[in-house]
N, C-alpha and C positions, 0 to 999 in steps of 0.2 A: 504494500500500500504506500502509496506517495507522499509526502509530507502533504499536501493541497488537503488529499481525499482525507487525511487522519483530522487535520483541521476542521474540517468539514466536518466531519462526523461528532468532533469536541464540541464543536459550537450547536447542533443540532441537539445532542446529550444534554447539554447546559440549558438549553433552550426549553426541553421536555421538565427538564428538574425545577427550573426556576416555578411554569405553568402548575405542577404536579405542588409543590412546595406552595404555593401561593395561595392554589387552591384548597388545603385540607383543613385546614381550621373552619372555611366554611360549609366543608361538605362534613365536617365532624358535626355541628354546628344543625346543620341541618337532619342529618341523622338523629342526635340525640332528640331533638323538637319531633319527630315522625314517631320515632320508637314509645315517646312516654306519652303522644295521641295514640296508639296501636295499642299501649297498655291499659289507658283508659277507656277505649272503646271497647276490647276485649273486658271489662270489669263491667259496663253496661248492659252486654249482651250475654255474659254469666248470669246476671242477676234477671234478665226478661226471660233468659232460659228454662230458671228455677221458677218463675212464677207462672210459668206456663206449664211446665210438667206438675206442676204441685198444685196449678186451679186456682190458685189465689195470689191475694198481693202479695207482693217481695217488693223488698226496698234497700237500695245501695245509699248507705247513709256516709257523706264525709263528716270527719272531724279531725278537727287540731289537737294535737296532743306536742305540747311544747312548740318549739319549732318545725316538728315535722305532723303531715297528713299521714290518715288511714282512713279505709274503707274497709266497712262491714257488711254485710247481707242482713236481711233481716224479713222473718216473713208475718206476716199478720196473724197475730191470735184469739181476736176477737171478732173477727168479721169488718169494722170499721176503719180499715187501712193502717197504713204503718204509720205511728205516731212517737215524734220523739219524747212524749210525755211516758206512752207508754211503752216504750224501750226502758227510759231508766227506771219504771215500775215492775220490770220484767213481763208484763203481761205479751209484746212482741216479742218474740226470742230473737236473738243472734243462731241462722243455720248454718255455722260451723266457717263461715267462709270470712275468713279477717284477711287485710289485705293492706300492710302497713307501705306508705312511699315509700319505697329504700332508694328511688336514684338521689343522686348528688346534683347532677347536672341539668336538672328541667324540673320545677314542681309547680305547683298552683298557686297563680301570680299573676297579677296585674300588673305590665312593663311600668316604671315609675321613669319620672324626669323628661316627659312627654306626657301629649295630650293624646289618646288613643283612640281613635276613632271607634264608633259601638258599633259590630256590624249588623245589630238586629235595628236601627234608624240613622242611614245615610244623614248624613252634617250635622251628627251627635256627635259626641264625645262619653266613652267610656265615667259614670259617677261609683261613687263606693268603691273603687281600686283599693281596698282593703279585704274587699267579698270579692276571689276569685269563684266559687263554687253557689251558683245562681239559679234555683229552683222554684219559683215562687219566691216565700219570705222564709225558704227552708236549707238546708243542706242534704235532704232526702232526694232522691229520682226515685218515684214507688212507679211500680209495674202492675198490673193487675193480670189475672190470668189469664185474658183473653190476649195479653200481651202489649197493651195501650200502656201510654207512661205517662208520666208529671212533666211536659217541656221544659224545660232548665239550660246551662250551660256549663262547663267547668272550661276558667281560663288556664293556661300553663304556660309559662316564661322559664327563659334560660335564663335569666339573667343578667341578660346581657342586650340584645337587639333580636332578639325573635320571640314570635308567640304562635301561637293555636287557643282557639275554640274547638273544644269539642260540644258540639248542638244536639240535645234530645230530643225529637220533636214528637209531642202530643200524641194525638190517637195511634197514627203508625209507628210509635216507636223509634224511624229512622233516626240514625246516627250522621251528621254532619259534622265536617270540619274544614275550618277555614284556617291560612296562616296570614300573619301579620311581619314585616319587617321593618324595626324604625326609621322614623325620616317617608314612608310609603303613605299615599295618601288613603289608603283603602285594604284591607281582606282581598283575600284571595282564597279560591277554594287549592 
């Protein structure tokens, strides 16, 4: 090989490194934001699973516990849906299925030090950035058995300049999600 063509092929290497190097913090970036949507949406349609084989409500309850989330199952004991009153009465039980955050890199979050746009009303802004996890005035997603759920949302940030919604929507249940990136004027599916 020539000295020209070794050159050539240095600089072409360098070239791929530099692109490949440049790239991976945001395709890390983007990965982690997909994977801990994939995790949550897989824990929505555990819990609509359960409440369909078992005929009755089931509810995917979040809560804070310190600085970290968890999610629990929860199916209805009394006929009148899952209620956090009566969760900590015991008359809901917990069906076995706890489900604590463990990542590090993405949790349930509202981007801070921006204004975020809402994307359930175009030329809103994101209020309560303290409440990522949005169900009504609840932290429940209740299922019933015919498989219809509570519409809600749970927000998730890296902490850094990316987001997801993951969307529950009402009667059908479906699972949506949308990302966000700062400095973007709008969601994207």
């Amino acid at each position: 090989m020539a000295l020209p063509e070794l050159l050539l092929w240095m600089v072409l290497a360098a070239w791929v490194l530099a692109l490949t190097t440049a790239g991976a913090p945001r395709l890390k970036e983007s990965v982690a934001i997909r994977s801990a949507v994939h995790e949550t949406t897989v824990a929505f349609y555990r819990a609509r699973s359960s409440a369909i084989s078992r005929n009755r409500n089931v509810a995917l309850k979040f809560r804070k516990n310190g600085p970290r989330y968890e999610w629990t199952v929860y199916a209805d004991g009394n006929g009148n849906g899952v209620l956090s009153s009566e969760i900590t009465n015991g008359v809901d039980p917990a069906i076995g299925v706890y489900l604590p955050w463990s990542r590090n890199d993405v949790f349930p979050g509202i981007m801070t030090g921006v204004r975020v746009p809402d994307p359930g009303s175009p030329g809103h802004y994101l209020d309560r950035i303290d409440d990522p996890i949005r169900f009504n005035s609840s932290d429940i997603c209740s299922f019933s058995g015919m498989g219809e759920s509570t519409p809600g949302s749970v927000y998730l940030w890296d902490g850094r300049d990316r987001m997801a919604v993951v969307r529950v929507l009402g009667s059908t249940a479906r699972v949506r999600t949308l990302y966000y990136r700062r400095g973007e004027k709008g969601w994207t599916p």
